[in-house]
VOTORDREN-236286 format. One record per atom (N, C-alpha, C): residue in three letters; x, y, z; atom name. Coordinates in steps of 0.2 Angstrom, whole numbers, plus 5000, padded with zeros to 4 digits. Each point is the difference from the previous one (the first is absolute). Layout:
% residues N
(pt "Ala" (X Y Z) "CA")
...
END
This chain:
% residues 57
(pt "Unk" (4930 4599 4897) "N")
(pt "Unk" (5003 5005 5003) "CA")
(pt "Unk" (4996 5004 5005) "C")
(pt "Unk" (5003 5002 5006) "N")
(pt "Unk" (4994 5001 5004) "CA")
(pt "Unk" (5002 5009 4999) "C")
(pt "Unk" (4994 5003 5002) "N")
(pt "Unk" (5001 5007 4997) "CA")
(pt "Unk" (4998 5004 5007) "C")
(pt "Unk" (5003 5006 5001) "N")
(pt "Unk" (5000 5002 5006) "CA")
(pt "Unk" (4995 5006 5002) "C")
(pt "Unk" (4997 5001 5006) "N")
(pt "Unk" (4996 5001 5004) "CA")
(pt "Unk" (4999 5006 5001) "C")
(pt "Unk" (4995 5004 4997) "N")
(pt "Unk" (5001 5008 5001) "CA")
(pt "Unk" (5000 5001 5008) "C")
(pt "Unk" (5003 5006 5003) "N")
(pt "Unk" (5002 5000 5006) "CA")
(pt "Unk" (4992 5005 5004) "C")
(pt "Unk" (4997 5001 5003) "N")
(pt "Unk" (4995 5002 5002) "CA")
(pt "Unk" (5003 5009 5004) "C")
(pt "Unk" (4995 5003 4995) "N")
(pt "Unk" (5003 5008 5004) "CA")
(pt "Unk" (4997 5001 5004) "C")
(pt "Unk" (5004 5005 5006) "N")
(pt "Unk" (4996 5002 5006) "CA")
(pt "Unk" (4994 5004 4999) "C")
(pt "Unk" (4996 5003 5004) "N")
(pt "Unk" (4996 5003 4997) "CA")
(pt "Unk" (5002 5010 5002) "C")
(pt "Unk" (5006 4997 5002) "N")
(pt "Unk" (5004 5008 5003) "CA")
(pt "Unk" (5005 5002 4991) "C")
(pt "Unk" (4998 4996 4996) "N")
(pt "Unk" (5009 4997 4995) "CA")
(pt "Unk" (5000 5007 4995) "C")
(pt "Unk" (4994 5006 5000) "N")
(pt "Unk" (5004 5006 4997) "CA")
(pt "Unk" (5002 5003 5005) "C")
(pt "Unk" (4997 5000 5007) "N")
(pt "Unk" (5003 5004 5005) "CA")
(pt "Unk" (5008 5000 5001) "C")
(pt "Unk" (5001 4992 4999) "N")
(pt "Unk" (5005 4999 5002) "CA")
(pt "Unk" (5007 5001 4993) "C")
(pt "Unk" (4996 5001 4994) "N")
(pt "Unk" (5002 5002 4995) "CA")
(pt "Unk" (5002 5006 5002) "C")
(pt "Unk" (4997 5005 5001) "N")
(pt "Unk" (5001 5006 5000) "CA")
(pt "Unk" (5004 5003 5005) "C")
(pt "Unk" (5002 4997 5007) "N")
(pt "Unk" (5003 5000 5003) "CA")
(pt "Unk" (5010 4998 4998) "C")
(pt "Unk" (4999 4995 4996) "N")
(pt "Unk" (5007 4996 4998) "CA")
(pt "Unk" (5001 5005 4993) "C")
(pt "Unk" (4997 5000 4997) "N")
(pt "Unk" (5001 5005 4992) "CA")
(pt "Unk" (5005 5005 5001) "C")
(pt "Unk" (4999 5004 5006) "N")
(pt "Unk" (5005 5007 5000) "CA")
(pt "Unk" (5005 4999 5004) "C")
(pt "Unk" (5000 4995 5004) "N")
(pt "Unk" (5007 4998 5003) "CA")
(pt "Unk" (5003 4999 4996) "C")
(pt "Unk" (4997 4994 4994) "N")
(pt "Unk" (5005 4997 4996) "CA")
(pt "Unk" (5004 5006 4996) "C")
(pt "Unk" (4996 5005 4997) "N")
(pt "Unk" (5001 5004 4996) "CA")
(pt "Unk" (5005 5002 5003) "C")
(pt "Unk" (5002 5001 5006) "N")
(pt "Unk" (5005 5006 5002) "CA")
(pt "Unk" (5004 4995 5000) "C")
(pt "Unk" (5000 4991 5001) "N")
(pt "Unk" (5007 4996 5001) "CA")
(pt "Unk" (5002 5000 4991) "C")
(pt "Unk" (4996 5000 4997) "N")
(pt "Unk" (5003 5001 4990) "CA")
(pt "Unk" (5003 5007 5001) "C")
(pt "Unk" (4998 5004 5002) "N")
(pt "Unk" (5003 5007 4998) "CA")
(pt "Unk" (5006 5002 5005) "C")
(pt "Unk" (5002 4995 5003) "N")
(pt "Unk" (5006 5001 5008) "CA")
(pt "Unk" (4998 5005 5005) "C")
(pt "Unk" (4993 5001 5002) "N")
(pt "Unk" (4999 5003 5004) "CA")
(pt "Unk" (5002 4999 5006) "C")
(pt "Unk" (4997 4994 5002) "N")
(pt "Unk" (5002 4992 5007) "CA")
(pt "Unk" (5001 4997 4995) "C")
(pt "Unk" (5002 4996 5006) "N")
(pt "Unk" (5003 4993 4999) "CA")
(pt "Unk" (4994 4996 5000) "C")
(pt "Unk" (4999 4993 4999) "N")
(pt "Unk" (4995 4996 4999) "CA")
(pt "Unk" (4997 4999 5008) "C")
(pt "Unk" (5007 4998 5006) "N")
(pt "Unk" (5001 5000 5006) "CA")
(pt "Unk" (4994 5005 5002) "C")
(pt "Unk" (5002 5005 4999) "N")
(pt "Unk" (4996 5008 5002) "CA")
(pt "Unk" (4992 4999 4996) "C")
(pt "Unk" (5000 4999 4995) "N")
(pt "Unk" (4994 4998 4999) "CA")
(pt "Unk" (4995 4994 5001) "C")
(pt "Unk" (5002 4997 5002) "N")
(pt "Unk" (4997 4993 5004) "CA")
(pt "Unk" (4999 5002 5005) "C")
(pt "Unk" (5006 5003 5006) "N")
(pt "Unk" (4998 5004 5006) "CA")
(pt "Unk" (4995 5004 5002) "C")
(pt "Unk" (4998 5003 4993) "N")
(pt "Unk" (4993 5007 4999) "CA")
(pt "Unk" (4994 4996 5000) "C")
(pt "Unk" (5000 4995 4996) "N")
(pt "Unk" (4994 4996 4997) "CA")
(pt "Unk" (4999 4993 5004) "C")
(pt "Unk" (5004 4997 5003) "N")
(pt "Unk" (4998 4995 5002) "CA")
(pt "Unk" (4993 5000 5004) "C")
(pt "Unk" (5001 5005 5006) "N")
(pt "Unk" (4996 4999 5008) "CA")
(pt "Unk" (4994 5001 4995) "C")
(pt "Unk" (4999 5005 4994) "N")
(pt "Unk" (4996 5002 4995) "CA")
(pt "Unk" (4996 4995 4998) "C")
(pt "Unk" (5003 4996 4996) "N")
(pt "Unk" (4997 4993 4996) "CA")
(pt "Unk" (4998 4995 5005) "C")
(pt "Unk" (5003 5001 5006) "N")
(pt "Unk" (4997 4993 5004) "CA")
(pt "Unk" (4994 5002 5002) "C")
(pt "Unk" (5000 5007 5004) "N")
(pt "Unk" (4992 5002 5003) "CA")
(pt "Unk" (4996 4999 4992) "C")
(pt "Unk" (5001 5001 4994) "N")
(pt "Unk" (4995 5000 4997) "CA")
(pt "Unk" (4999 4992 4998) "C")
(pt "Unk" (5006 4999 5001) "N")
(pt "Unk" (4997 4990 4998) "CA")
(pt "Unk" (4996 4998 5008) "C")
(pt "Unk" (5001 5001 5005) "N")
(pt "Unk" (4995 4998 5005) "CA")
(pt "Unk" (4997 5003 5000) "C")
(pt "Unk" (4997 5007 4996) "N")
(pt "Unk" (4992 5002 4999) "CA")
(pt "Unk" (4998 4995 4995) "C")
(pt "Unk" (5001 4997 4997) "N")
(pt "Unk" (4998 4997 4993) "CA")
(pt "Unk" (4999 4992 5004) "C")
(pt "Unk" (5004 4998 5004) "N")
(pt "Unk" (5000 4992 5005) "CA")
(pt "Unk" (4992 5001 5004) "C")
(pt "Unk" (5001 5008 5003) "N")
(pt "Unk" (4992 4999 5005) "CA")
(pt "Unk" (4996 5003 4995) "C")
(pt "Unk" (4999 5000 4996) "N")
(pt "Unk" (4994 5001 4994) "CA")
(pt "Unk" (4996 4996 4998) "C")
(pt "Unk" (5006 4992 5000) "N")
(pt "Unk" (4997 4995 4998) "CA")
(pt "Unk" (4996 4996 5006) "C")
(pt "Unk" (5002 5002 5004) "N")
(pt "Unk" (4996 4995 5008) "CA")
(pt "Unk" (4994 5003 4998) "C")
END
């Protein structure tokens, strides 16, 4: 059985925890919508996944 591959974290991955945590929180609680909270957080998690992309160069 082949067994599957831990996924490598970015080196931004609490940042980017802490940025999704309290969106999510408001989409569980009916604050926003998930739509709305993906819209807050995305532009969020990319800049900090390309900080973590030019960290590795």
């Amino acid at each position: 059985m082949e067994q599957d591959k831990p996924l490598p974290f970015a080196a931004t991955h609490t940042d980017i925890q802490r940025a999704f945590g309290p969106a999510y929180n408001d989409v569980i609680a009916g604050k926003q919508t998930m739509r709305q909270a993906a819209d807050s957080v995305v532009p969020q998690i990319q800049a900090l996944l390309q900080k973590a992309r030019e960290s590795r160069s």
